[in-house]
C-alpha positions in Angstrom: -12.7 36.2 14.3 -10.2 33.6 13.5 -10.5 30.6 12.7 -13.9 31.9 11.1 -12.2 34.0 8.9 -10.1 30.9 7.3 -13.2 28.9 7.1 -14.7 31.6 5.1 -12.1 32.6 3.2 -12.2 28.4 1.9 -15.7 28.6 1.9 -15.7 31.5 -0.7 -13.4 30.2 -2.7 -10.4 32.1 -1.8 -7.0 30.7 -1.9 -5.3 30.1 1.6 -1.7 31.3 2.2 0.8 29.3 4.1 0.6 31.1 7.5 -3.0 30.8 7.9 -2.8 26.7 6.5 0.2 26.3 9.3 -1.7 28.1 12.3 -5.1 26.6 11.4 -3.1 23.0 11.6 -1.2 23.9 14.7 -4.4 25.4 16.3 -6.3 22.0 15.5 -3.5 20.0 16.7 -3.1 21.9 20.1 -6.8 21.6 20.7 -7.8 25.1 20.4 -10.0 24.7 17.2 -13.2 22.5 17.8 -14.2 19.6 15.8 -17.2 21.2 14.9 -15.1 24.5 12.8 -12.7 21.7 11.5 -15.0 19.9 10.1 -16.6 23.2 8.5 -13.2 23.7 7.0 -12.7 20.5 5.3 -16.0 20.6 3.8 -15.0 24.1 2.4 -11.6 22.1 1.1 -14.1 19.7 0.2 -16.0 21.8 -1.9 -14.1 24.7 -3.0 -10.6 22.6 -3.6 -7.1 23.3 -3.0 -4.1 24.8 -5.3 -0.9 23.0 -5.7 0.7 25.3 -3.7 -2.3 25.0 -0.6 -2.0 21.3 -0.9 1.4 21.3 -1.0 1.6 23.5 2.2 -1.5 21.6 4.1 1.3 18.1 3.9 3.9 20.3 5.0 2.2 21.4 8.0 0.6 17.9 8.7 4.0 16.2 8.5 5.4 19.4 10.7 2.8 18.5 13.5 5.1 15.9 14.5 8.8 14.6 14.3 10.0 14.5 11.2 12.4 11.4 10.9 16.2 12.2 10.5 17.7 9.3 8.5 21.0 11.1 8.0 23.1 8.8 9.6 22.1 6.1 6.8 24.5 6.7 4.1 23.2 6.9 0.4 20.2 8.0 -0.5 17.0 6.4 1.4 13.9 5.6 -1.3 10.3 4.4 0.3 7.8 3.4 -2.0 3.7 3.5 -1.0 0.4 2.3 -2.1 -2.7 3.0 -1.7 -4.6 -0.1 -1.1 -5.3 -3.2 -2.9 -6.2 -6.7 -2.4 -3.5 -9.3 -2.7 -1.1 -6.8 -2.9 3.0 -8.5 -1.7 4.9 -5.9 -3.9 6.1 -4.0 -0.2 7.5 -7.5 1.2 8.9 -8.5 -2.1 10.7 -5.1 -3.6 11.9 -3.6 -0.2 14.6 -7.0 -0.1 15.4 -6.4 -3.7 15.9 -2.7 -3.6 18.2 -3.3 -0.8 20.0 -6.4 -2.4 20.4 -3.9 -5.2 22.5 -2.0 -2.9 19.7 1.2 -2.3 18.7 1.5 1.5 15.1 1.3 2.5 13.4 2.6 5.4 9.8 1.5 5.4 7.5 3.1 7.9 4.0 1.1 7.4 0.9 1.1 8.4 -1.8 -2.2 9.4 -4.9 -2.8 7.5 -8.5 -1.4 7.6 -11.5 -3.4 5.6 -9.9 -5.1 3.1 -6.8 -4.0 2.2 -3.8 -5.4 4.1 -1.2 -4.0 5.9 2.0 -5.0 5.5 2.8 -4.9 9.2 -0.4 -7.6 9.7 1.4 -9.8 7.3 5.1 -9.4 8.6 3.7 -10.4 11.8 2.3 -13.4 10.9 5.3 -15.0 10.9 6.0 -16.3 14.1 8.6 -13.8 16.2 9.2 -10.8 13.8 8.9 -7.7 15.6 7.7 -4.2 13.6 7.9 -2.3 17.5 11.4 -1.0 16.5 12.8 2.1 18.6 14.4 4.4 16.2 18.1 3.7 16.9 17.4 0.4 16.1 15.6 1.1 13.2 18.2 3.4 11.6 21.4 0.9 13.1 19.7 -2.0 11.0 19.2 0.0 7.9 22.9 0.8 7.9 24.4 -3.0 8.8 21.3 -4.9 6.6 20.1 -2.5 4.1 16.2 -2.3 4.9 14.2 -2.4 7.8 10.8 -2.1 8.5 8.4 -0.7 11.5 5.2 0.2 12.4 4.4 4.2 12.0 4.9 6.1 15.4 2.5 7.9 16.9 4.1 10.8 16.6 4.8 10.7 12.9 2.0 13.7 11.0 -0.3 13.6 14.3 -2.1 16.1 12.6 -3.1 14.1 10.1 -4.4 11.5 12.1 -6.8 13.5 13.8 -8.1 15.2 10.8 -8.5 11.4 9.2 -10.7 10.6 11.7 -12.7 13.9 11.3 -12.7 13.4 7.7 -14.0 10.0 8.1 -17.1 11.2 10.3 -18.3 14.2 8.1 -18.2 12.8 4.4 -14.9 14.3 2.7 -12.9 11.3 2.9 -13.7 11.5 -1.1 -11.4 14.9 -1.6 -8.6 14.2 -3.6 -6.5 17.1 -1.9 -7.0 16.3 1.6 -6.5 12.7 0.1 -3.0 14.1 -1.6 -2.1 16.1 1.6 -2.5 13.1 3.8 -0.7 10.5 2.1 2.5 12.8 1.5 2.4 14.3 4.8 3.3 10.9 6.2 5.7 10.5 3.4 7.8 13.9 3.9 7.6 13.2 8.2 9.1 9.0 7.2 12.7 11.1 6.0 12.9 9.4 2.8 15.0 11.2 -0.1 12.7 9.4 -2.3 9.5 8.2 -3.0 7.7 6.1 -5.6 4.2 6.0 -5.4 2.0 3.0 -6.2 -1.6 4.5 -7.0 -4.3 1.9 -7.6 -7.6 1.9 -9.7 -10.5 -0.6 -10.2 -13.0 -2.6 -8.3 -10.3 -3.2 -5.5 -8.9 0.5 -5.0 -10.6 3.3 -3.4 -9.8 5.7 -6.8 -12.3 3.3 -9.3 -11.4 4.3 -12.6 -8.0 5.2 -14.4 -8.5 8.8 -14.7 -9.2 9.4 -10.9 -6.1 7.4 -10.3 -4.2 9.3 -12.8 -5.4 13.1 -11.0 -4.9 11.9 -7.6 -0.8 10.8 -8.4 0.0 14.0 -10.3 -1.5 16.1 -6.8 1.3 13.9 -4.8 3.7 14.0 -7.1 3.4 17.8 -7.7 3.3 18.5 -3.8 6.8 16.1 -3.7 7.7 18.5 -6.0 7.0 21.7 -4.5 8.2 20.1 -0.6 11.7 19.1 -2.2 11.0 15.4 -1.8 11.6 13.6 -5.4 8.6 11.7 -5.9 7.0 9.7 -9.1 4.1 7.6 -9.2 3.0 3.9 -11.1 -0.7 3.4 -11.8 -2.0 0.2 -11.1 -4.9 -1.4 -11.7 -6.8 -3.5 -8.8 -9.6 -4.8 -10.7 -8.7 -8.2 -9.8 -6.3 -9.3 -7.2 -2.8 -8.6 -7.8 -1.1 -11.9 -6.5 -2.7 -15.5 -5.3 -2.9 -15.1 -2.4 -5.6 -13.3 0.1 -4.5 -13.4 3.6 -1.5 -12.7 5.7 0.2 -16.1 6.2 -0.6 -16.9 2.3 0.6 -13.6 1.6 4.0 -14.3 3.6 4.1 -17.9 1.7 3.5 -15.6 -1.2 6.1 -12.9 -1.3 8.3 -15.9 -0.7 7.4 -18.5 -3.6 8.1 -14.5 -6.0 11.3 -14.2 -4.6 12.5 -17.5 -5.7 11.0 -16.7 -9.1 7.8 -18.5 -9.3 5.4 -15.7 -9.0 2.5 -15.0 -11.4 2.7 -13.2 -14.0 0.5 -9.5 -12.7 2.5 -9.4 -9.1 5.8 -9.8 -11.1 5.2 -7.0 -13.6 4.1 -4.4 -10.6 7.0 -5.8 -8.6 9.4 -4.8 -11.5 7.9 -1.6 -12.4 8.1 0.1 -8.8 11.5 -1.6 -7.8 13.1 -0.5 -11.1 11.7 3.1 -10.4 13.2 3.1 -7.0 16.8 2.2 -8.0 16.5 4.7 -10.1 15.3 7.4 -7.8 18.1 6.8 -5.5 20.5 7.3 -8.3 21.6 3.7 -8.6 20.7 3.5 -12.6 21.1 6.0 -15.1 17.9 5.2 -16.6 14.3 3.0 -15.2 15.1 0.7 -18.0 18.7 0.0 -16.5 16.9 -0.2 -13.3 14.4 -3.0 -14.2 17.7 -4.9 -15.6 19.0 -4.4 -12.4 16.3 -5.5 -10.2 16.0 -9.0 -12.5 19.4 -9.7 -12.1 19.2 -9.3 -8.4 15.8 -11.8 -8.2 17.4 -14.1 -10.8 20.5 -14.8 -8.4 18.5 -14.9 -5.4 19.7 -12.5 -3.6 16.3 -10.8 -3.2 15.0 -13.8 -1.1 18.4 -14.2 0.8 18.2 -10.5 1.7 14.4 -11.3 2.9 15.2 -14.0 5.3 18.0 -11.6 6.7 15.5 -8.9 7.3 13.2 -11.4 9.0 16.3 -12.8 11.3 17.3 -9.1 12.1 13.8 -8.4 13.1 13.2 -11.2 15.6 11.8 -13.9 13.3 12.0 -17.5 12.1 13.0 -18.7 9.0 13.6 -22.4 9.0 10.0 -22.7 7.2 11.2 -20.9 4.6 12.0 -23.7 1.2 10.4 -26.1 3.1 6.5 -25.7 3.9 4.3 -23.1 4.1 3.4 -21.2 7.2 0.5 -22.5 9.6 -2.5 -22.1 7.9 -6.4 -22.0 9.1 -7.5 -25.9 10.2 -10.5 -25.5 8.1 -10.4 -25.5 3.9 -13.0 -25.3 1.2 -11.8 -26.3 -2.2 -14.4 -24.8 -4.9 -13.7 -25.9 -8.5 -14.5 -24.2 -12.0 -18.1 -25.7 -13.3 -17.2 -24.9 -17.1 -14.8 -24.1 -19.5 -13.1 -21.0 -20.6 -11.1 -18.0 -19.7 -10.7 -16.2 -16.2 -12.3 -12.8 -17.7 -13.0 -11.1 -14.0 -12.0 -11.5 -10.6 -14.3 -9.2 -8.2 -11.1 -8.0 -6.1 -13.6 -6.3 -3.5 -15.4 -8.9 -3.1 -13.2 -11.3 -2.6 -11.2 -8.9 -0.4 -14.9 -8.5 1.6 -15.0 -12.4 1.8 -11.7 -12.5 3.3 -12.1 -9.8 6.1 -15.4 -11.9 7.0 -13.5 -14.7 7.8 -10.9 -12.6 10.1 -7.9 -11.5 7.4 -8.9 -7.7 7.9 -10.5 -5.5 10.0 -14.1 -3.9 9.5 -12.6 -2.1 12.8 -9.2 -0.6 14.0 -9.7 -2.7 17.5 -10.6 -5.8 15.3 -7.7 -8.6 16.1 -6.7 -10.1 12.6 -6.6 -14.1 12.2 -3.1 -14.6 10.2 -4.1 -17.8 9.2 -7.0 -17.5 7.0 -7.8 -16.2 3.5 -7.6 -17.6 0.4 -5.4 -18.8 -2.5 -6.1 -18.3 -5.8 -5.2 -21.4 -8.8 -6.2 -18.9 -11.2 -5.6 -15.5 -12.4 -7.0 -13.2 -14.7 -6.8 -14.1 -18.1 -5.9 -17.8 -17.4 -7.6 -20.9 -19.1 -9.4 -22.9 -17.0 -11.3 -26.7 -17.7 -14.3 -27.9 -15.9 -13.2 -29.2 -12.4 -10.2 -27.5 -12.2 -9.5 -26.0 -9.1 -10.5 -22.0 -8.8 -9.6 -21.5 -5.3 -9.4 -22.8 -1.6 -11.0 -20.9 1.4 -8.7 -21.5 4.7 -11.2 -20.7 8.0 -10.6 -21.1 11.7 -14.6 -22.2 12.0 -16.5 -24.4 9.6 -20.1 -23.6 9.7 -20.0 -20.6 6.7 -17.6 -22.2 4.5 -19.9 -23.2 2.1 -21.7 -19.9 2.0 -18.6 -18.4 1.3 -17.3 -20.4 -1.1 -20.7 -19.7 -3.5 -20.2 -15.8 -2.9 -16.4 -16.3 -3.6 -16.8 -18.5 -7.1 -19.8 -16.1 -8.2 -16.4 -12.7 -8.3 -15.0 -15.1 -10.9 -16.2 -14.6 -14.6 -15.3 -17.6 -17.0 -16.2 -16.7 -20.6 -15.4 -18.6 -23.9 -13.3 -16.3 -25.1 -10.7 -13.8 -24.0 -11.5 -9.8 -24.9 -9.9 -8.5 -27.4 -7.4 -6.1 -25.7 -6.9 -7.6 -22.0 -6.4 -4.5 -19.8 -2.8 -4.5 -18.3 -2.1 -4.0 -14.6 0.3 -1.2 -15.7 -1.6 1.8 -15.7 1.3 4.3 -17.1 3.7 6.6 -14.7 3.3 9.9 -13.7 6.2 12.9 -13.1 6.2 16.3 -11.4 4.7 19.3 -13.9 5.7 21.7 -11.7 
């Protein structure tokens, strides 16, 4: 009767051992399980939940669909860090140069964006010649001569996990924070890393909306690092307004840049900080994460962090004479909107401004969509900032004209300006999270 007999033994509330998680993966996989008892498993998962143990051996088997990467020959120990979403969101282009300038390698597998959250292989690309279709001898030759490189995820890296994504997606248990866990670190185990940190977002801009969901969904992933023998930690963040300035791939880009040299705001920075001084320590460059933030500062203070960038960009095909001396090619179209009163920057909708963003061509509403690099918007403000009446709030960049001003008025009605700030400003660090197992 199998794979009935899995599905009810879910179903009832039963707790799956490993051989029947593996087969029913591999059967899936192979094609000899049917959407339609798939999908009746994942709503039992769903509904019923999974162990730390079920959870831990559902990644396993996802990342075991497929080739698991061998970064062997890469001496030291290889750290990858991940997030799960946000808006505005550099800290991959901008910690992966100062890990490595810190002397850590870093082999970043990444993935492009869906609605609208970027993906940092949309934004890479936006500058003009840099190539993320690396074959894996030149991915792993790079890492050893330059430290870092990055490249888009292969299609056979957790295959499994692809298809049950889409499944997932079609039958309403997207929401399940196991299958959620699973997924995430399925792709991290197959990527070969010896380490992982783990950027989990909450708020308006995240998929997990308050703190506490945040904080349940990183222990699962860091438990199931745990339990697979991949060191893992996690940093809440919080995505209730945009992390950086800029919304957008070639802003983005401009971004990560303008940070490097040190002139970053104040939110971006911190997260920047927190993750990279958690990877140095991870890979067992630090003694302590508070040795490891000193590190990481004194590695972006000399400017090593941005020189390291523009080598990974040269190594990977692209240009870098723009960089220090303009910006890259924006949209041909701009909308200025400016503050109508006087106060503080209270709220920043991230979604919506996200939403707005993806509208005008920065995301995708679907995988086949082709992304505009050129548009988005920067941000003059951020969250918690004074601001006088006709100060600039923010400029819209558009390949067409027509909407502009209908955007703008959905764009300035996400920002809040009160007269006063609130009494205990949230910060965008959440708190950390380690393995209890």
């Amino acid at each position: 009767m199998w794979p009935q007999d899995c599905i009810i033994h879910k179903r009832d509330g039963g707790e799956l051992s490993r051989k029947e998680i593996y087969r029913f993966i591999t059967d899936y996989t192979s094609g000899n399980i049917p959407d339609y008892q798939a999908a009746a498993w994942l709503m039992a998962v769903y509904l019923q939940g999974m162990t730390p143990r079920e959870t831990t051996d559902l990644a396993l088997a996802m990342a075991h669909s497929g080739r698991i990467a061998d970064l062997s020959t890469v001496p030291g120990i290889k750290v990858d860090k991940h997030s799960t979403g946000g808006i505005a969101d550099t800290t991959t282009l901008i910690v992966v140069p100062l890990v490595a300038a810190a002397g850590v390698p870093v082999a970043k597998m990444s993935g492009r964006g869906l609605g609208f959250t970027g993906g940092t292989l949309d934004k890479l690309e936006a500058i003009p010649g840099f190539s993320t279709q690396l074959t894996t001898n030149r991915f792993l030759q790079q890492i050893r001569q330059h430290g870092a490189a990055v490249m888009g995820q292969t299609t056979d890296l957790a295959p499994a996990d692809k298809l049950l994504y889409a499944l997932r997606d079609a039958t309403g248990t997207v929401e399940s924070l196991p299958l959620i866990a699973a997924s995430i670190m399925s792709k991290k185990i197959a990527a070969g890393a010896d380490a992982v940190v783990l950027d989990v977002k909450y708020g308006d801009g995240a998929f997990m909306k308050t703190p506490a969901q945040a904080r349940q969904l990183a222990q699962q992933m860091v438990d199931i690092g745990a339990l697979a023998g991949l060191p893992t930690c996690a940093v809440l963040t919080s995505m209730e307004a945009p992390l950086g300035m800029a919304i957008g791939n070639s802003l983005e880009i401009d971004e990560a840049v303008e940070t490097l040299a040190g002139k970053g705001n104040s939110r971006l920075t911190a997260v920047v900080e927190e993750i990279g001084s958690r990877m140095l320590y991870m890979a067992h460059c630090t003694a302590t994460v508070a040795a490891g933030r000193e590190k990481l500062q004194a590695v972006w203070k000399s400017g090593a962090g941005l020189k390291k960038f523009k080598e990974l960009i040269r190594t990977q095909g692209g240009e870098t004479g723009w960089i220090g001396k303009h910006a890259l090619t924006q949209a041909p179209f701009v909308y200025t909107a400016v503050s109508t009163e006087g106060g503080y920057i209270t709220a920043i909708k991230a979604k919506t401004l996200g939403e707005i963003a993806m509208r005008m061509g920065a995301g995708r509403a679907q995988k086949e969509d082709v992304v505009q690099p050129m548009v988005g918007i920067r941000l003059f403000k951020e969250l918690y900032d004074p601001v006088r009446p006709g100060e600039p709030l923010f400029t819209l960049y558009s390949m067409t004209e027509d909407k502009l001003p209908q955007l703008a008025l959905q764009a300035a009605a996400a920002i809040t300006v009160d007269a006063q700030l609130p009494n205990n400003p949230a910060s965008v660090i959440g708190g950390s999270i380690e393995a209890t197992i």
